[in-house]
N, C-alpha and C positions, 0 to 999 in steps of 0.2 A: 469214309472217303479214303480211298486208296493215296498214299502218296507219290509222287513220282519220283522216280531214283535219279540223284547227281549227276551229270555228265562228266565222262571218265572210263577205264578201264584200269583195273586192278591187276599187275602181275605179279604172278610167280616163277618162281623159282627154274621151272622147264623150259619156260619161253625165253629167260635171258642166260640160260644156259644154251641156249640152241643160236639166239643172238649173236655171242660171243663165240663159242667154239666153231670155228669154220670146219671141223671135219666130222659137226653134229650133222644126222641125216635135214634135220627140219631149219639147218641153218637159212639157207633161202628163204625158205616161206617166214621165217619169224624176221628177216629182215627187210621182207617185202612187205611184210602187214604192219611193221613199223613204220617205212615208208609215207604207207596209205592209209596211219592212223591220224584222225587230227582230231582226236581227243585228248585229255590229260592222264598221264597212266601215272599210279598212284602204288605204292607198295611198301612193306614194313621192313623194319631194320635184319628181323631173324630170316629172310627172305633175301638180301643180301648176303651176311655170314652163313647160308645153305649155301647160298651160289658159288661165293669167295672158294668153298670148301670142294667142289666139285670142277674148279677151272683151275688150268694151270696157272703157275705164277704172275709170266708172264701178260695175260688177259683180263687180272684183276683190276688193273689200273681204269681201263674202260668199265668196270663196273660203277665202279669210283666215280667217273668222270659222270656216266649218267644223271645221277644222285647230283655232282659239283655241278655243270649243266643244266640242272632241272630241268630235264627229260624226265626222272624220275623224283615224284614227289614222295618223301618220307616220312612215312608216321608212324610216331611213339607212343603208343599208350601212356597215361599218367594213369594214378589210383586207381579209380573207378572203372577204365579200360584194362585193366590187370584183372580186380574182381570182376570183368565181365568173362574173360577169358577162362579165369578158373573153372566158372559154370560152365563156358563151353565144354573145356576139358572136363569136367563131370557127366557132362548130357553124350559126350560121343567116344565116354572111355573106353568102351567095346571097340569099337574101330584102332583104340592106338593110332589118335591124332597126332602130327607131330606138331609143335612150337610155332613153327610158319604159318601152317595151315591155318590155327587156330588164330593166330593174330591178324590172318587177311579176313577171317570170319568177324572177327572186332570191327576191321577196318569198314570191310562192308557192313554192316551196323552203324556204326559212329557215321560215317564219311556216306553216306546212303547210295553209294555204288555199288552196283549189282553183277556188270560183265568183270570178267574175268579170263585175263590168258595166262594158261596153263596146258599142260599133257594128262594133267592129273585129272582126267575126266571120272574116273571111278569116286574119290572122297570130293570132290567140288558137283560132283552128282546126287551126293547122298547130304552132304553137309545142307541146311538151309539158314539161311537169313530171320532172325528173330523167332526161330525155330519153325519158320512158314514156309517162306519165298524161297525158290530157288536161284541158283545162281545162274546168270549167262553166260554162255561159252564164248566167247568171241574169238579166240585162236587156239585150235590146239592140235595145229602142226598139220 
């Protein structure tokens, strides 16, 4: 029996960078599809410090805020979510996963959400879920 994936949508790193940066091309559409999201969007702390890393000073604060808000729900791996991760990054070291990626791949595992907004359609295409399932697109720009 198949089970059904959590209601939610997982993001990364591209879509709250496009979020925030207003003179990002996909700025509108990722703040229209937040708009018109009324799910819970869920995402990891090294997906955050990507973001912080890639937005001016100034626009960090709103990242911040999301997270203080609970717009964004954040999750930490403990133990067990850490050796799961290692595997990952064993199973897809050819690719040069980077630390993000692989902990939204955790995430979707533990947290049994499947969509995903991102830009990163190439590794979120290739990456799969319990080494099965693929992921859902749900925004990517």
């Amino acid at each position: 029996m198949a089970s059904t994936p959590a209601r939610g949508v997982l993001v990364d790193t591209g879509w709250l960078v496009a979020l925030h940066a207003r003179d990002d091309p996909l700025h509108a559409s990722a703040v229209r599809w937040l708009r018109d999201c009324d799910e819970p969007l869920h995402t990891v702390e090294p997906v955050l410090a990507e973001t912080a890393l890639l937005l001016p000073a100034r626009q960090r604060a709103g990242l911040a805020g999301l997270a203080a808000d609970g717009v964004l729900q954040v999750h930490h791996p403990d133990a067990a979510g850490h050796a799961r991760m290692a595997e990952i990054l064993r199973k897809y070291a050819d690719l040069d996963p980077d630390w993000a990626d692989v902990a939204l791949v955790w995430l979707a595992e533990s947290a049994g959400v499947h969509r995903i907004a991102t830009v990163d359609r190439t590794d979120f295409g290739l990456y799969r879920i319990h080494g099965r399932r693929r992921f859902e697109l749900a925004w990517l720009g």
